[in-house]
C-alpha positions as a Markdown table, in Angstrom:
| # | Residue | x | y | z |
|---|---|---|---|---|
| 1 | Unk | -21.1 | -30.4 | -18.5 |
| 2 | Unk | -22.2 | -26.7 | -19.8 |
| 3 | Unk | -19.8 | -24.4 | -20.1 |
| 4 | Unk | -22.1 | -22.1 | -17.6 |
| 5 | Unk | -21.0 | -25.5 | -15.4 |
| 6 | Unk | -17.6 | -25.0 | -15.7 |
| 7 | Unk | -17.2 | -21.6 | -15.5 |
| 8 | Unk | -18.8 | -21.8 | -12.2 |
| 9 | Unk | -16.4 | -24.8 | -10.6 |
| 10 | Unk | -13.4 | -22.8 | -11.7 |
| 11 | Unk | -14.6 | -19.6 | -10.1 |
| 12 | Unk | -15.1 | -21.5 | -7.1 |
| 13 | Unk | -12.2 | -23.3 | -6.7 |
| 14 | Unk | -10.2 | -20.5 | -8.2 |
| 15 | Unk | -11.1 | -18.4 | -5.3 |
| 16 | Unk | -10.8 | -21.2 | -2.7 |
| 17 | Unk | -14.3 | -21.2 | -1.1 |
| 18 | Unk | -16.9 | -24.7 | -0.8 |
| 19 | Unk | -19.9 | -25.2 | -2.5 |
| 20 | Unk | -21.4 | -24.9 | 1.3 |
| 21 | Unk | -19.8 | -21.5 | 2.0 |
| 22 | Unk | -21.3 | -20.0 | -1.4 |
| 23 | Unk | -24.2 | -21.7 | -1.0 |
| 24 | Unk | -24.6 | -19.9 | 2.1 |
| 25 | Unk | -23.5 | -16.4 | 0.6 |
| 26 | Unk | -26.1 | -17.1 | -1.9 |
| 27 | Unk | -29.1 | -17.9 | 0.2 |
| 28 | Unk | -29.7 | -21.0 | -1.4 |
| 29 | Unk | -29.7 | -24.9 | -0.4 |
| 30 | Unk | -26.7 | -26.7 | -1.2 |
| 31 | Unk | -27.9 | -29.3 | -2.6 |
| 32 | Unk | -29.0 | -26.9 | -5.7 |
| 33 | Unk | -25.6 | -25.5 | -5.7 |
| 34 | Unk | -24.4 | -28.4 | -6.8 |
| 35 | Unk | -27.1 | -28.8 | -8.7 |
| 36 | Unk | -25.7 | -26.1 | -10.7 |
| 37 | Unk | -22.1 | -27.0 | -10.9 |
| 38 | Unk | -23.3 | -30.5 | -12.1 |
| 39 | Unk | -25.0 | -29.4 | -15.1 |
| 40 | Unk | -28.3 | -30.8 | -13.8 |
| 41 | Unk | -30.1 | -27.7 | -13.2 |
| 42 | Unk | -29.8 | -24.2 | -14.9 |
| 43 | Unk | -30.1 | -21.2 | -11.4 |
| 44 | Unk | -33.1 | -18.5 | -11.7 |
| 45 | Unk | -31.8 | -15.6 | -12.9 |
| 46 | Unk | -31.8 | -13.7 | -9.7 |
| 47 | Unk | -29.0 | -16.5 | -8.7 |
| 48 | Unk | -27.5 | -16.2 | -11.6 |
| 49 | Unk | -26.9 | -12.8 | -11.3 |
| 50 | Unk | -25.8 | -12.9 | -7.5 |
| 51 | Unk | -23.2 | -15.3 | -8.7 |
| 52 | Unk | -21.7 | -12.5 | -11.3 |
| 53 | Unk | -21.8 | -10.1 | -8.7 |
| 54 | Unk | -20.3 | -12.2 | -5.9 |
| 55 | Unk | -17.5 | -12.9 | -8.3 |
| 56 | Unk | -17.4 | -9.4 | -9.7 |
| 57 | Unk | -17.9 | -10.5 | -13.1 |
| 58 | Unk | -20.2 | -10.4 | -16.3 |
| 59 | Unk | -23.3 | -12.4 | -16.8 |
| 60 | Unk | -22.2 | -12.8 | -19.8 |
| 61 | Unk | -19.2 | -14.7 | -18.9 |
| 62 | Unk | -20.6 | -16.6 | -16.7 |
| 63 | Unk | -23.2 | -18.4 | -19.4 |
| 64 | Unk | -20.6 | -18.6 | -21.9 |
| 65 | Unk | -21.8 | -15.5 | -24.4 |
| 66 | Unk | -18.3 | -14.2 | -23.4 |
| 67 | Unk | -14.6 | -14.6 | -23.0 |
| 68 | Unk | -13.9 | -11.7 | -20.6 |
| 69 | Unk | -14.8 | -12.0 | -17.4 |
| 70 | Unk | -14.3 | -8.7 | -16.3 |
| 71 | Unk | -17.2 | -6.4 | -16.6 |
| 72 | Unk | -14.8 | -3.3 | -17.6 |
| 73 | Unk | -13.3 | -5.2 | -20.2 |
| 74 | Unk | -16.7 | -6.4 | -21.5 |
| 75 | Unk | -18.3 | -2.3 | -21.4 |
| 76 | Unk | -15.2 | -1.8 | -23.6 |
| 77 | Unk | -15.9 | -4.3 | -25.9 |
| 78 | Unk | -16.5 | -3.7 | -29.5 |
């Protein structure tokens, strides 16, 4: 599992919602959704980006290039 993977189960659970319900807030079939949290498919990066902005947090975290998750934290970076 990718850390990308990971990073999105945790979100999800963290904030309680079902693959079906973000699916749905995403626009996109289930079925790739889980896709996603699988490992077995990497989003577009339209999705991608949704994702960070439906969790209010970095790209960057999200794919792993970073261990803050908050995008103020990560503008204040050095």
């Amino acid at each position: 599992m990718s850390l990308f993977s990971q990073r999105l189960c945790e979100l999800r659970k963290k904030q309680g919602i079902s693959q079906a319900a973000l699916a749905q807030e995403l626009g996109i079939a289930l079925r790739a959704y889980q896709y996603y949290e699988r490992g077995q498919r990497d989003p577009q990066l339209s999705v991608a980006v949704s994702i960070a902005d439906f969790y209010k947090i970095s790209l960057d975290y999200l794919v792993g290039r970073s261990d803050l998750p908050d995008l103020a934290s990560e503008r204040n970076a050095p």
